[in-house]
Wavefront OBJ file of the C-alpha trace (Angstrom):
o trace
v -79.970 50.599 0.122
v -83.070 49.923 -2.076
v -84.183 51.114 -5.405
v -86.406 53.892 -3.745
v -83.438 55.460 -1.804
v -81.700 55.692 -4.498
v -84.016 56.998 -6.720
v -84.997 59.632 -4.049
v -81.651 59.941 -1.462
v -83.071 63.090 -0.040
v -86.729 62.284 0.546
v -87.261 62.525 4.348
v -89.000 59.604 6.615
v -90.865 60.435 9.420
v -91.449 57.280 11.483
v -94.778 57.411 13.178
v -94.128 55.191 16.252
v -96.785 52.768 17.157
v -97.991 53.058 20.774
v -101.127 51.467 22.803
v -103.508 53.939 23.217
v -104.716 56.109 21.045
v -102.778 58.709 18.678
v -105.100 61.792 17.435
v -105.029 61.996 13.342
v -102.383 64.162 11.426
v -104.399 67.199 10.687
v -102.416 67.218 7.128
v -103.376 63.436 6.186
v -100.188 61.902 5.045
v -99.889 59.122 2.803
v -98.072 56.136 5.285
v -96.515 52.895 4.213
v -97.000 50.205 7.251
v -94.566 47.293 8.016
v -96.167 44.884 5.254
v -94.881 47.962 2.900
v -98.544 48.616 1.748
v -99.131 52.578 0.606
v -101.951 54.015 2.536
v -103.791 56.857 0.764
v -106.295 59.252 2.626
v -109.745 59.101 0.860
v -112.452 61.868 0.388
v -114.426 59.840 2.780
v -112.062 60.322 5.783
v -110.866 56.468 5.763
v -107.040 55.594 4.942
v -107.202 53.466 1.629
v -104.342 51.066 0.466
v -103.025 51.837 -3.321
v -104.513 48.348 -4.703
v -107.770 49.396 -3.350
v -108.980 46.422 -1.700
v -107.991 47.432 1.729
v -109.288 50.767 3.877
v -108.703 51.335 7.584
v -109.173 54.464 9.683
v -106.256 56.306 11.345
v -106.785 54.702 14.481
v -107.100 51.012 13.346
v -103.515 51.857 11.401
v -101.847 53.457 14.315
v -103.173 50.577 16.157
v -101.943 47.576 13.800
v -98.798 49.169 12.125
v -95.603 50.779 12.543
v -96.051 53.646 9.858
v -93.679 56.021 7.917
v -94.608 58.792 6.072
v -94.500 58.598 2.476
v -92.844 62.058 1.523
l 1 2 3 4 5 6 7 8 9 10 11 12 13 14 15 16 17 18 19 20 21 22 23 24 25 26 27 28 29 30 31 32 33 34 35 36 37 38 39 40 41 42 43 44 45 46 47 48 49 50 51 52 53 54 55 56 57 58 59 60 61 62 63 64 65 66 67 68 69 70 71 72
């Protein structure tokens, strides 16, 4: 168990399970976390940004590099 579980126990995960082709983007723009547990934020610009800012990706080149959950 890690600090976020149990600082949030009931805080549901969706896993968004990485597949080769392409996935259509969440018509509610989640905020994801990928497997190198980077936060990725939707911007006003319609590109995925990471919370340090020095990364951005669209949904497709995430779907396509990462394993993402949702960040509830």
């Amino acid at each position: 168990m890690n600090e976020t579980d149990r600082d949030l126990p009931n805080r549901p995960r969706v896993w968004l399970v990485a597949q080769i082709g392409t996935t259509p983007e969440p018509a509610d723009l989640p905020a994801v976390r990928d497997t190198r547990m980077r936060t990725w934020v939707p911007g006003t610009d319609g590109v995925y940004h990471s919370a340090d800012g020095w990364h951005h990706a669209t949904w497709t080149e995430l779907h396509a590099h990462y394993d993402l959950v949702e960040v509830a």
